[in-house]
PDB file of N, CA, C and O in Angstrom, chain B, residues numbered from 101:
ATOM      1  N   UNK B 101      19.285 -10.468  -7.382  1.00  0.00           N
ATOM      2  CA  UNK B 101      18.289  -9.416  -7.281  1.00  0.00           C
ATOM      3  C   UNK B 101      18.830  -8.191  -8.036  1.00  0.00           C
ATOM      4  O   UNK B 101      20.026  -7.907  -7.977  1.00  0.00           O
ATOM      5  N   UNK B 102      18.037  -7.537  -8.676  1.00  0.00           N
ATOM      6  CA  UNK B 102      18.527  -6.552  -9.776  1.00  0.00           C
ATOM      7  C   UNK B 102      17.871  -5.384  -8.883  1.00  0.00           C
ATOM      8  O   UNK B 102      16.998  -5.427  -8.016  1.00  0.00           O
ATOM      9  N   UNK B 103      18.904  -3.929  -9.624  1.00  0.00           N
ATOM     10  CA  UNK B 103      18.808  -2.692  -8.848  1.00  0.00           C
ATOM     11  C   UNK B 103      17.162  -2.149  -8.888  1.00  0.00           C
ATOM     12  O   UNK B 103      16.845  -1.207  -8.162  1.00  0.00           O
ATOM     13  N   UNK B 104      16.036  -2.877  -9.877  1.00  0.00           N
ATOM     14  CA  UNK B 104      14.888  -2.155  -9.814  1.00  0.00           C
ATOM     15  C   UNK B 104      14.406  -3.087  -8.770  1.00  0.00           C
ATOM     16  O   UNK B 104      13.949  -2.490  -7.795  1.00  0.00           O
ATOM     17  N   UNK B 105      14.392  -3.709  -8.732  1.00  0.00           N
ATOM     18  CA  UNK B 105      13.736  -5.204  -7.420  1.00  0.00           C
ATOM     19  C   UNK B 105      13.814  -4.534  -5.887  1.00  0.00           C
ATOM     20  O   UNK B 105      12.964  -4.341  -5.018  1.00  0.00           O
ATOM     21  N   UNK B 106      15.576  -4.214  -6.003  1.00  0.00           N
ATOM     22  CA  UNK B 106      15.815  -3.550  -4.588  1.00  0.00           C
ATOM     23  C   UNK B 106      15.260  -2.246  -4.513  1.00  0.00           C
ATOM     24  O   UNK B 106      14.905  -1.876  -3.394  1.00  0.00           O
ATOM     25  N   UNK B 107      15.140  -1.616  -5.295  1.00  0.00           N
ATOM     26  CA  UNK B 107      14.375  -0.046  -5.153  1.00  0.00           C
ATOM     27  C   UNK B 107      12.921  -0.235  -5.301  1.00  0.00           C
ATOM     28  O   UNK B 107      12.252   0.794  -5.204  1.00  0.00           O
ATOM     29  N   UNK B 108      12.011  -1.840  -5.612  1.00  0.00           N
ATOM     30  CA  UNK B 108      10.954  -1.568  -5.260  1.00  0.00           C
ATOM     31  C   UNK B 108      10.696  -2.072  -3.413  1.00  0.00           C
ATOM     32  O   UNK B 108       9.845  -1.766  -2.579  1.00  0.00           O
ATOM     33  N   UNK B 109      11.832  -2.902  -3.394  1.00  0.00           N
ATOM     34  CA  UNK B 109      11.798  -3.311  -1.815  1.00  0.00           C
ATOM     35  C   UNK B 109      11.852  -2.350  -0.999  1.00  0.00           C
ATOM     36  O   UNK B 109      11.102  -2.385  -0.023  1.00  0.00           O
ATOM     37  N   UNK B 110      12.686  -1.320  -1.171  1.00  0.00           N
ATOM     38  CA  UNK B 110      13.043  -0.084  -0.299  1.00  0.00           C
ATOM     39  C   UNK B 110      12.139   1.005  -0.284  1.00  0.00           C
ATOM     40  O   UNK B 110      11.947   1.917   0.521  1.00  0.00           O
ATOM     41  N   UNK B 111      11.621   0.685  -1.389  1.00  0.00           N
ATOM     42  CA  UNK B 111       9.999   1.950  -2.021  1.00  0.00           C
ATOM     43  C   UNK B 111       8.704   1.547  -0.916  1.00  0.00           C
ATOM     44  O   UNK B 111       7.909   2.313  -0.371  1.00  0.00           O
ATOM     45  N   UNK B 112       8.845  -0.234  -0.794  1.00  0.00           N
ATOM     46  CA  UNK B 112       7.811  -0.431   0.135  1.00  0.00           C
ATOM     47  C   UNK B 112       7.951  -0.392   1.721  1.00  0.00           C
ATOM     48  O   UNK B 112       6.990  -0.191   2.462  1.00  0.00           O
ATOM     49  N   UNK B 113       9.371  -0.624   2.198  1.00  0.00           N
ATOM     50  CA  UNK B 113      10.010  -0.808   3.681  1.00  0.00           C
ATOM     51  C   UNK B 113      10.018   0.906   3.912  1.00  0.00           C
ATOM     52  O   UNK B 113       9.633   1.256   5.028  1.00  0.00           O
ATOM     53  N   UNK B 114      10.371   1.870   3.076  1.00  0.00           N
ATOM     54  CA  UNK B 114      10.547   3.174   4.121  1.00  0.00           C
ATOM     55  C   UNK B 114       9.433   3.918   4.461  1.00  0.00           C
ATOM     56  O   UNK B 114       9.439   4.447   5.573  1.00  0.00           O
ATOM     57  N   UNK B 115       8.344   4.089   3.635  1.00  0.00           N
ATOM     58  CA  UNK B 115       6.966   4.073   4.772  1.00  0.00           C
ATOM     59  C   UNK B 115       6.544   3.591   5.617  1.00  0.00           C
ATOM     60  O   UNK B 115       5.486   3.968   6.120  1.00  0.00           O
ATOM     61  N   UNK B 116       7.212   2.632   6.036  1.00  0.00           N
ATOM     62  CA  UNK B 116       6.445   1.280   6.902  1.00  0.00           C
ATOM     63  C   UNK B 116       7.794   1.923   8.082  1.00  0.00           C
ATOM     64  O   UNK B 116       7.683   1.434   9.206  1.00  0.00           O
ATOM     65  N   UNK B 117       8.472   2.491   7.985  1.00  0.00           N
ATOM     66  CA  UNK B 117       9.138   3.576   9.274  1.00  0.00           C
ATOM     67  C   UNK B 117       8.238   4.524  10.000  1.00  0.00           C
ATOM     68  O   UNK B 117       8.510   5.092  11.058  1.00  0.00           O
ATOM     69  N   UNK B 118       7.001   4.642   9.225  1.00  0.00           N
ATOM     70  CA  UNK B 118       5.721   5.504   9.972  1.00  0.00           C
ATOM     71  C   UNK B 118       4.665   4.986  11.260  1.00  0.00           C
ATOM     72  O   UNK B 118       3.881   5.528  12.039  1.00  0.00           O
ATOM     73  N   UNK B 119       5.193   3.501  10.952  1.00  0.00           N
ATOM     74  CA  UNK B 119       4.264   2.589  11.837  1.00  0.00           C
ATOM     75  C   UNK B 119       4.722   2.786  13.430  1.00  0.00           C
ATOM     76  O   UNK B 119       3.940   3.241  14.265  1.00  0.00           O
ATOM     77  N   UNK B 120       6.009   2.410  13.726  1.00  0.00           N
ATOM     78  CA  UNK B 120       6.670   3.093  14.944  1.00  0.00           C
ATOM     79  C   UNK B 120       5.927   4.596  15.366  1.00  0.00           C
ATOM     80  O   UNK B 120       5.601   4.923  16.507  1.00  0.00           O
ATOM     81  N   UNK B 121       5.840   5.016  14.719  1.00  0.00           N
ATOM     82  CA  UNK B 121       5.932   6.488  15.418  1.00  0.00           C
ATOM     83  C   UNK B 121       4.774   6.504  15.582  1.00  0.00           C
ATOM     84  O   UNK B 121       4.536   7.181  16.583  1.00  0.00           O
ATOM     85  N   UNK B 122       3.400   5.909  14.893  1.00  0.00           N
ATOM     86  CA  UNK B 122       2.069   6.175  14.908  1.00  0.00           C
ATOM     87  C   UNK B 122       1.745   5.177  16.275  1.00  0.00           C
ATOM     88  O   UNK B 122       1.013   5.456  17.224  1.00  0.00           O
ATOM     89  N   UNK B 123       2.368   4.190  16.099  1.00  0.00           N
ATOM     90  CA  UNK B 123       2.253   3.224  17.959  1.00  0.00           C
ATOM     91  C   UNK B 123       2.710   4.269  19.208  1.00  0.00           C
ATOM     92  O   UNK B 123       2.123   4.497  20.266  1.00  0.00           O
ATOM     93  N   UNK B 124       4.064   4.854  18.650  1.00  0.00           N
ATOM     94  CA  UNK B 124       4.229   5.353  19.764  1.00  0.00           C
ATOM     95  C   UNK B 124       2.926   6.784  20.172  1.00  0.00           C
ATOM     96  O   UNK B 124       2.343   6.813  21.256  1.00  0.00           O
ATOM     97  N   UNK B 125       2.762   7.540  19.375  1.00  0.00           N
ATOM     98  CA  UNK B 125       1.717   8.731  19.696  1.00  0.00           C
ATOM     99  C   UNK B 125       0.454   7.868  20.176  1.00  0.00           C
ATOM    100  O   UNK B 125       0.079   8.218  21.295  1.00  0.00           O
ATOM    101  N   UNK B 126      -0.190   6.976  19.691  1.00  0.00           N
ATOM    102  CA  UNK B 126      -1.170   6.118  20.426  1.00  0.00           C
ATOM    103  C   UNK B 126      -1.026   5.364  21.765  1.00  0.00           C
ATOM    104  O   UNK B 126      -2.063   5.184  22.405  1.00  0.00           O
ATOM    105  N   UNK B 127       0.212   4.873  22.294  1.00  0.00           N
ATOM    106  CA  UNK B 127       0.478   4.690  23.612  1.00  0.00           C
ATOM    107  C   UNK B 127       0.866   5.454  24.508  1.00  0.00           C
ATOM    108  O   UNK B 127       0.754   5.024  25.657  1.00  0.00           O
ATOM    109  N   UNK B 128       1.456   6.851  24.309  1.00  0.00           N
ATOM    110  CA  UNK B 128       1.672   7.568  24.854  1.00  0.00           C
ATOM    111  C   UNK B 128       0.470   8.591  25.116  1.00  0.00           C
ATOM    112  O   UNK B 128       0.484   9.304  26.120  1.00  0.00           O
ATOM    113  N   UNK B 129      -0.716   8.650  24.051  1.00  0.00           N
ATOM    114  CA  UNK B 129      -1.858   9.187  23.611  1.00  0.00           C
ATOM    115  C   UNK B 129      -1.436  11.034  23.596  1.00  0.00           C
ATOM    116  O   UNK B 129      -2.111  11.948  24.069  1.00  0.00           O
ATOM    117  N   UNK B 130      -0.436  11.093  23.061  1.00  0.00           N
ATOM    118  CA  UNK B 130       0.413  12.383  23.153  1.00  0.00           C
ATOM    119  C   UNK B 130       0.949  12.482  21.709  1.00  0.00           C
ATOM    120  O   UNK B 130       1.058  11.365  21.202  1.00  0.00           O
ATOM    121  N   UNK B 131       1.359  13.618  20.807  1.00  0.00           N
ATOM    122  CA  UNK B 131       1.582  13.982  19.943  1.00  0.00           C
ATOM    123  C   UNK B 131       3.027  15.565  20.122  1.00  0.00           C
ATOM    124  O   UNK B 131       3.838  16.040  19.327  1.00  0.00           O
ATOM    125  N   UNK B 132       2.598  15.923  21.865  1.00  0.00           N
ATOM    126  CA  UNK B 132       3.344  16.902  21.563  1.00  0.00           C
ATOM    127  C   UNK B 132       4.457  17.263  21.156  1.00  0.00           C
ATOM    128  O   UNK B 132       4.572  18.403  20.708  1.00  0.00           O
ATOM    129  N   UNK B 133       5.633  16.335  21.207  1.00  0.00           N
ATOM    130  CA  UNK B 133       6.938  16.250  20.766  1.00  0.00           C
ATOM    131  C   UNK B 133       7.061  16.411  19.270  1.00  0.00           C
ATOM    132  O   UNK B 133       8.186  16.629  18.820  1.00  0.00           O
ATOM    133  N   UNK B 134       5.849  16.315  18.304  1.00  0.00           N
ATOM    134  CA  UNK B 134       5.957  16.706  16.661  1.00  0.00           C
ATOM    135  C   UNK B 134       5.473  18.196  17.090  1.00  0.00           C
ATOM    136  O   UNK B 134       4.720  18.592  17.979  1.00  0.00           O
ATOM    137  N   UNK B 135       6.329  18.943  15.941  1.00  0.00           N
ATOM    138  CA  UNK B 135       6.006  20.133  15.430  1.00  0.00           C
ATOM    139  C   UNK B 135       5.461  20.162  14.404  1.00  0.00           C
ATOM    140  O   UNK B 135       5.912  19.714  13.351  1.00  0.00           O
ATOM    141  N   UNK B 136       3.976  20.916  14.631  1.00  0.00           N
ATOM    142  CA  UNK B 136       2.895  20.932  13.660  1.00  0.00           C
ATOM    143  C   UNK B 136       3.497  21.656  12.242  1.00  0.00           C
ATOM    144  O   UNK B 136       2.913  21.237  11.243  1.00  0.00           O
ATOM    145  N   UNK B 137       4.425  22.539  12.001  1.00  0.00           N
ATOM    146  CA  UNK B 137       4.900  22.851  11.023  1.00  0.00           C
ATOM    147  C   UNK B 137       5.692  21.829  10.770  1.00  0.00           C
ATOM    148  O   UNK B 137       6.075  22.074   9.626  1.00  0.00           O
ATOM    149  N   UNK B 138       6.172  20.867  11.090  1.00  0.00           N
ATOM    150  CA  UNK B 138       7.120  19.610  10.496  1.00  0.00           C
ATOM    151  C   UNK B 138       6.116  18.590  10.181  1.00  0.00           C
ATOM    152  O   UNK B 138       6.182  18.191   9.018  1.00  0.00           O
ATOM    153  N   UNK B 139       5.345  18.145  10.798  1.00  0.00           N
ATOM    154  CA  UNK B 139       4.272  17.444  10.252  1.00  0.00           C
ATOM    155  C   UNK B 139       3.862  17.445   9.031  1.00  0.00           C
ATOM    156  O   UNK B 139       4.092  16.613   8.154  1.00  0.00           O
ATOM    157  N   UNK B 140       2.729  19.199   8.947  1.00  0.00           N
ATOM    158  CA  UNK B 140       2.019  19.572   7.736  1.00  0.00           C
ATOM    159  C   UNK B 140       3.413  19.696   6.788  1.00  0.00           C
ATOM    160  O   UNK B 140       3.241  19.102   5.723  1.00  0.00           O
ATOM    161  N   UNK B 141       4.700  20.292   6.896  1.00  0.00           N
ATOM    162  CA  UNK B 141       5.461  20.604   5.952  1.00  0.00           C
ATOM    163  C   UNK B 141       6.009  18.942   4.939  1.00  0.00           C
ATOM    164  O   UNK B 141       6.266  18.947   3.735  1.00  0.00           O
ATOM    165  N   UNK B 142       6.059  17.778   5.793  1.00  0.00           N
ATOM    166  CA  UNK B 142       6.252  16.761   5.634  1.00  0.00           C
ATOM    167  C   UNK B 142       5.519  16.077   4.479  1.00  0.00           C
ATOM    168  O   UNK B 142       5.907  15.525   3.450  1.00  0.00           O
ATOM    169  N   UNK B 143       3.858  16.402   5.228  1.00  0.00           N
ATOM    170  CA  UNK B 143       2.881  15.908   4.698  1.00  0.00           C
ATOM    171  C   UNK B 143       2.375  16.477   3.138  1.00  0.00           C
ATOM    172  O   UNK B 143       1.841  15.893   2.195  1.00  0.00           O
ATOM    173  N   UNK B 144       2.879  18.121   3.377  1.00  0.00           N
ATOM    174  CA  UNK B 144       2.300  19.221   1.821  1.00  0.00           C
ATOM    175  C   UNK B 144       3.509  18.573   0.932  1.00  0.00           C
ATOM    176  O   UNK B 144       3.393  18.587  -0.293  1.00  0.00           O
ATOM    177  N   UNK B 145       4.747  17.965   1.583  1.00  0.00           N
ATOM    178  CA  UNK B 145       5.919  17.688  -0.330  1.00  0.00           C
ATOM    179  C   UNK B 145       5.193  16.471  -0.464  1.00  0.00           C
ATOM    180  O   UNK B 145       5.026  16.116  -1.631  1.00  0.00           O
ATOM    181  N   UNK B 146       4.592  15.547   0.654  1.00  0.00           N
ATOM    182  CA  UNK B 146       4.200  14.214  -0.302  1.00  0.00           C
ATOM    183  C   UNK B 146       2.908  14.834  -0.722  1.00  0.00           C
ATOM    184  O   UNK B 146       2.808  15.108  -1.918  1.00  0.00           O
ATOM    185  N   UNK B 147       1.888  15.106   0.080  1.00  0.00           N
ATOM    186  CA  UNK B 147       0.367  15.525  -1.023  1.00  0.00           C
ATOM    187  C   UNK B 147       1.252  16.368  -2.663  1.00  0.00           C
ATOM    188  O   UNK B 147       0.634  16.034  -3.674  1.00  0.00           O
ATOM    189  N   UNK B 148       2.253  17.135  -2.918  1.00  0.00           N
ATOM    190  CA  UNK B 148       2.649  18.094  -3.965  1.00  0.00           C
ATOM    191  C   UNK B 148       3.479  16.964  -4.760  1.00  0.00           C
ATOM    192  O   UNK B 148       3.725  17.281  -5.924  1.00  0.00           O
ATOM    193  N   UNK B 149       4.034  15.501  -4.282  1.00  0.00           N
ATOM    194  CA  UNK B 149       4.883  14.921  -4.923  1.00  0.00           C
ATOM    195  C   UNK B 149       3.734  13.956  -5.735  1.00  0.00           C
ATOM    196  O   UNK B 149       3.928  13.665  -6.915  1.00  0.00           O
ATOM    197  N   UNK B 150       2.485  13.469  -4.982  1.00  0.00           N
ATOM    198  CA  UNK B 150       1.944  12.822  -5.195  1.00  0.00           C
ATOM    199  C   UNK B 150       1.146  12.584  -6.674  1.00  0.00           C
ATOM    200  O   UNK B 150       0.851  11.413  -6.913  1.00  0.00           O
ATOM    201  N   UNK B 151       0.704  13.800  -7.876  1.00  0.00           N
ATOM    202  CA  UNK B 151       0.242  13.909  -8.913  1.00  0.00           C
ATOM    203  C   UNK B 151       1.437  13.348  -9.978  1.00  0.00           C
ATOM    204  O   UNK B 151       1.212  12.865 -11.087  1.00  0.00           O
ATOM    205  N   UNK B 152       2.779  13.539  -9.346  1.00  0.00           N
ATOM    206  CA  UNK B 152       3.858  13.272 -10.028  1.00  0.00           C
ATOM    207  C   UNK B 152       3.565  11.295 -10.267  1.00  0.00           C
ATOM    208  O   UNK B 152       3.190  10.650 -11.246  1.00  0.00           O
ATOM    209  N   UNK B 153       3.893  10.950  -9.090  1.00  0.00           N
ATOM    210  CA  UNK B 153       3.864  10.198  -8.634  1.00  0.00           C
ATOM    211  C   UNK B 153       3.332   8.527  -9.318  1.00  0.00           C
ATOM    212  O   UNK B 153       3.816   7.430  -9.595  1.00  0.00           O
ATOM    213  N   UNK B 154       1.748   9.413  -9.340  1.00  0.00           N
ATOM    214  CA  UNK B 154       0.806   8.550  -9.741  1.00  0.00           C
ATOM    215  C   UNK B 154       1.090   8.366 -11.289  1.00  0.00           C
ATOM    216  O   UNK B 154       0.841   7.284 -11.821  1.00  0.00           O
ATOM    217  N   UNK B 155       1.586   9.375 -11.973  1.00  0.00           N
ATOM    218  CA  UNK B 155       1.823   9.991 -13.310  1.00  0.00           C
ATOM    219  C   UNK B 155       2.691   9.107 -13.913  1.00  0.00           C
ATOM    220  O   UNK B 155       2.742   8.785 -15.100  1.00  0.00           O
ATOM    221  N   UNK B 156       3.516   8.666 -12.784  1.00  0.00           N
ATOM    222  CA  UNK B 156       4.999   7.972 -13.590  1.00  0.00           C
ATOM    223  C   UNK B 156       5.014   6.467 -13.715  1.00  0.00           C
ATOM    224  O   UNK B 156       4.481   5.625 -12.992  1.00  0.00           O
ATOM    225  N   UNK B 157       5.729   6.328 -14.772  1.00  0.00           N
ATOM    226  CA  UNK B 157       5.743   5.168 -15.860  1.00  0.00           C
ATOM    227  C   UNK B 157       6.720   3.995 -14.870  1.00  0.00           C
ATOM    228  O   UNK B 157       6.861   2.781 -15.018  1.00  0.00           O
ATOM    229  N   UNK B 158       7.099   4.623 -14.183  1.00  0.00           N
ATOM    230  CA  UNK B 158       8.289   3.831 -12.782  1.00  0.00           C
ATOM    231  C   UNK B 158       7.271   3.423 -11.637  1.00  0.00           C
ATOM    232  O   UNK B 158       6.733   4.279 -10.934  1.00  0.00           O
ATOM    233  N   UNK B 159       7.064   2.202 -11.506  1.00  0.00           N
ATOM    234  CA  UNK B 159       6.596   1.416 -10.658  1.00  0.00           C
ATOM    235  C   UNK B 159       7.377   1.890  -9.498  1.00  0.00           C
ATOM    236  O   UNK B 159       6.755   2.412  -8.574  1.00  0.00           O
ATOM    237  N   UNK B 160       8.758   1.765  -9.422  1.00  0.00           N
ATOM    238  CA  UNK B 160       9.463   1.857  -7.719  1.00  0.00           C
ATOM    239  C   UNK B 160       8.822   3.715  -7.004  1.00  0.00           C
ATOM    240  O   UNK B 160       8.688   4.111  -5.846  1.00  0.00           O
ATOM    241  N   UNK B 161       8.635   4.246  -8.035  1.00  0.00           N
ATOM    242  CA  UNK B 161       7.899   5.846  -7.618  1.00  0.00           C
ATOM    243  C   UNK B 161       7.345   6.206  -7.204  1.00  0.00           C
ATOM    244  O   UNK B 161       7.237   6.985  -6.256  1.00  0.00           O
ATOM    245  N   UNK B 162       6.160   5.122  -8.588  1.00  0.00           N
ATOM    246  CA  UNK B 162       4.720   5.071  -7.757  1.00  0.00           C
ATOM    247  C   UNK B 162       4.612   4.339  -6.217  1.00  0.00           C
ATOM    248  O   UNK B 162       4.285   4.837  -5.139  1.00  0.00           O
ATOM    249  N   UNK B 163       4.941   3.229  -6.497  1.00  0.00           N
ATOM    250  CA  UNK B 163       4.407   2.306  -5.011  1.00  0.00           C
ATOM    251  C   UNK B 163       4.978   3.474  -3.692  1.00  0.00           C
ATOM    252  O   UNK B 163       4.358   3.936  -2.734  1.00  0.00           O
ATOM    253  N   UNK B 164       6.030   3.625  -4.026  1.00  0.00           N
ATOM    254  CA  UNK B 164       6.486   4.671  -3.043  1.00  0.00           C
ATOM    255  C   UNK B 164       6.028   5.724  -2.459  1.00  0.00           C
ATOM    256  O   UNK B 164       6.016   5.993  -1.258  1.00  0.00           O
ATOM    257  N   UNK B 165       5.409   6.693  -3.910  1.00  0.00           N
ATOM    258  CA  UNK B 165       4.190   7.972  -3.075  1.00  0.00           C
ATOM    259  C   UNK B 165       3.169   7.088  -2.767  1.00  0.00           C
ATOM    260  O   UNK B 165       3.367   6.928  -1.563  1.00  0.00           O
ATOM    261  N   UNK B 166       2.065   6.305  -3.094  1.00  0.00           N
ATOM    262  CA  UNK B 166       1.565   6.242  -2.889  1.00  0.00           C
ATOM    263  C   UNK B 166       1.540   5.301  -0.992  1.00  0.00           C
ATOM    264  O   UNK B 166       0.670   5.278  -0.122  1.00  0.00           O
ATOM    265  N   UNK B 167       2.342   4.940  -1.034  1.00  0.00           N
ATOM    266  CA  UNK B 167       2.635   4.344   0.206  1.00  0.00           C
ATOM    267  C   UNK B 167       2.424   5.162   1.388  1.00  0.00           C
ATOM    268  O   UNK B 167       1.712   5.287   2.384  1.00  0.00           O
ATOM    269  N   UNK B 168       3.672   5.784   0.598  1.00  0.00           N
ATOM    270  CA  UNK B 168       4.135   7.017   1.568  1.00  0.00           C
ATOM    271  C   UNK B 168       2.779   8.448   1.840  1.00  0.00           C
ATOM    272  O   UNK B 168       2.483   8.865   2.959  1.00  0.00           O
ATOM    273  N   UNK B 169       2.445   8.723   1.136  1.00  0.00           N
ATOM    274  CA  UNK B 169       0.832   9.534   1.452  1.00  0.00           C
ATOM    275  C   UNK B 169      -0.201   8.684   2.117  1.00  0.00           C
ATOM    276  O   UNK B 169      -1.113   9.225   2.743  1.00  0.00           O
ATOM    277  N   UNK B 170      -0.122   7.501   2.028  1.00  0.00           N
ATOM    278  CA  UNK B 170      -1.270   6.626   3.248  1.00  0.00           C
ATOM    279  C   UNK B 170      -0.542   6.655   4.464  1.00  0.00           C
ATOM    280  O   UNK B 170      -0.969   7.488   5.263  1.00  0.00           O
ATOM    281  N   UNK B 171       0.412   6.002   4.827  1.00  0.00           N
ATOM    282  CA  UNK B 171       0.950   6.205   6.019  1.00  0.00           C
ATOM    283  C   UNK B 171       1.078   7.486   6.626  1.00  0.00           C
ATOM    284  O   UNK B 171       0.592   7.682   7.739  1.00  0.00           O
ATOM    285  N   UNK B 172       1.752   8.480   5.936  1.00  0.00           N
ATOM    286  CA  UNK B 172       2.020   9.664   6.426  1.00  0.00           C
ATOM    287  C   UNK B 172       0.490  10.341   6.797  1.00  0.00           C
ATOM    288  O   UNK B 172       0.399  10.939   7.869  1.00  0.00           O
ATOM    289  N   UNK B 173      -0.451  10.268   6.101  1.00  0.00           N
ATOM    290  CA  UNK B 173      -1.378  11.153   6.286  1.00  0.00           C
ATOM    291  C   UNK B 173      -1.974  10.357   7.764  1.00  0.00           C
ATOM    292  O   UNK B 173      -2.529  11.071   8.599  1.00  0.00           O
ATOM    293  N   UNK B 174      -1.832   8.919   8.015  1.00  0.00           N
ATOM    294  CA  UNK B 174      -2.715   8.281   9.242  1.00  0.00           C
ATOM    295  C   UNK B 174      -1.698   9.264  10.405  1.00  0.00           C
ATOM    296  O   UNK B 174      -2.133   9.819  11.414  1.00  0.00           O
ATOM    297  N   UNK B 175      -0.313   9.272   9.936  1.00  0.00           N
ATOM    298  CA  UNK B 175       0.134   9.939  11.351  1.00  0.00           C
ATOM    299  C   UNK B 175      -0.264  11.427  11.156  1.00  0.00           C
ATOM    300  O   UNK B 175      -0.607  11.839  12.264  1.00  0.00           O
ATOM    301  N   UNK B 176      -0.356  12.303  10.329  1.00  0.00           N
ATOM    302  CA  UNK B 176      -1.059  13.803  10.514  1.00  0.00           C
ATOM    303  C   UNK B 176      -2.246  13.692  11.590  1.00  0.00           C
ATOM    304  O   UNK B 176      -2.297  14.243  12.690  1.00  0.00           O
ATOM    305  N   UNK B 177      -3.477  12.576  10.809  1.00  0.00           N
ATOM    306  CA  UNK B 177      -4.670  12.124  11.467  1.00  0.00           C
ATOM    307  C   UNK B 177      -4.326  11.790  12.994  1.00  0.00           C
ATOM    308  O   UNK B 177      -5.248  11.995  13.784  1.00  0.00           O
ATOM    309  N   UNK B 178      -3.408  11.418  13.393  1.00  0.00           N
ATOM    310  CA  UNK B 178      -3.258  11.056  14.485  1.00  0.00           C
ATOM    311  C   UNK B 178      -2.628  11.861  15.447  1.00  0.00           C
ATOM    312  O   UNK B 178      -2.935  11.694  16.628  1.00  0.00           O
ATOM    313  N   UNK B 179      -1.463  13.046  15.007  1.00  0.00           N
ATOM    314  CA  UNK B 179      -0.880  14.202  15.714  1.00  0.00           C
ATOM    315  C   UNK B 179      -2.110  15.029  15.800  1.00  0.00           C
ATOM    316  O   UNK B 179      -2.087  15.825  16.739  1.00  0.00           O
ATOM    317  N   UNK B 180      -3.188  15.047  15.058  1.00  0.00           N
ATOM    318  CA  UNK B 180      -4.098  16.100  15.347  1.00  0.00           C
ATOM    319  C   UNK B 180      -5.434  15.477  16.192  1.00  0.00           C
ATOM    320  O   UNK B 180      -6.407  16.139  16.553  1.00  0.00           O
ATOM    321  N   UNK B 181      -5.294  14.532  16.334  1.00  0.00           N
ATOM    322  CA  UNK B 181      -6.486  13.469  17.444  1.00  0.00           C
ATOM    323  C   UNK B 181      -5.582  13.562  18.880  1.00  0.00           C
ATOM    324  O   UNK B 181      -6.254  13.692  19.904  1.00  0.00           O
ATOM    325  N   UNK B 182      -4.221  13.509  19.015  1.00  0.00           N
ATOM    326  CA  UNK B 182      -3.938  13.638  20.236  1.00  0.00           C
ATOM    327  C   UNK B 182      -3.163  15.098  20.866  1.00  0.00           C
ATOM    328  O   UNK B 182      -2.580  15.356  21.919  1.00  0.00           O
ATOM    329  N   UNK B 183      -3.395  15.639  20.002  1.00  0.00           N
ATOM    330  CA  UNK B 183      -3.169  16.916  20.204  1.00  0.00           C
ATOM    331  C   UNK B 183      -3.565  17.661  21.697  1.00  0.00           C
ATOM    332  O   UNK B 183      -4.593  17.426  22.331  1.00  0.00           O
ATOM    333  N   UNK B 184      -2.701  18.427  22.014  1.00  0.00           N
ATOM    334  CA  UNK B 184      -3.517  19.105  23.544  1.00  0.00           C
ATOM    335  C   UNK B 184      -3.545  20.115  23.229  1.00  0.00           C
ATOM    336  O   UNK B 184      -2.390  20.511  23.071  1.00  0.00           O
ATOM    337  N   UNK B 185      -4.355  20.957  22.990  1.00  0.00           N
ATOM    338  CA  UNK B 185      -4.502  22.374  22.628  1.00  0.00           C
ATOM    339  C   UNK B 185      -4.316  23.538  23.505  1.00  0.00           C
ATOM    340  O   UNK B 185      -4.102  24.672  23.078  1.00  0.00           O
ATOM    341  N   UNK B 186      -4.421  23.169  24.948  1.00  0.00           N
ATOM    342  CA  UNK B 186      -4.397  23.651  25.816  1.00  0.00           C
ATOM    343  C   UNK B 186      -2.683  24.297  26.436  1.00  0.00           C
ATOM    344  O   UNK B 186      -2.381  25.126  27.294  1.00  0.00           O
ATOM    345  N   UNK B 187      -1.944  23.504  25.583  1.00  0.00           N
ATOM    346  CA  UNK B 187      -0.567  23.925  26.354  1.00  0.00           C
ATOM    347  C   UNK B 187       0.330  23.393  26.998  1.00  0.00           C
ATOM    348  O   UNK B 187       1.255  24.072  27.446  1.00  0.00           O
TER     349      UNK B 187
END
């Protein structure tokens, strides 16, 4: 296996670290333990990485933002569906 093979394997496995956390806020039906500034701050470098992203001539890059902005954005969608506003 050559070093671009493994960096497209690893491009596709480290978004798929988002899946855990989006089970857990849905069984717990709780979000409060994320900080909404760590979230959105998370979420604004991939939406800002993402034009790059799409742009580049490197397959392991692309698959990667683009991965990584679907997953990430279902868990934003989801810290702000279980959100308690109340306190």
């Amino acid at each position: 296996m050559n070093v671009e093979s493994i960096g497209m394997v690893a491009a596709v496995l480290l978004p798929l670290w988002n899946i855990p956390l989006m089970v857990r806020i849905c069984r717990r039906k709780s979000s409060q333990d994320l900080s909404l500034p760590w979230v959105f701050g998370v979420w604004g470098c991939l939406v800002a990485m993402l034009p790059a992203g799409l742009a580049s001539s490197d397959a392991v890059f692309r698959i990667f933002t683009i991965a990584n902005v679907a997953l990430f954005t279902m868990v934003v969608v989801l810290v702000l569906r279980y959100r308690s506003w109340r306190g």
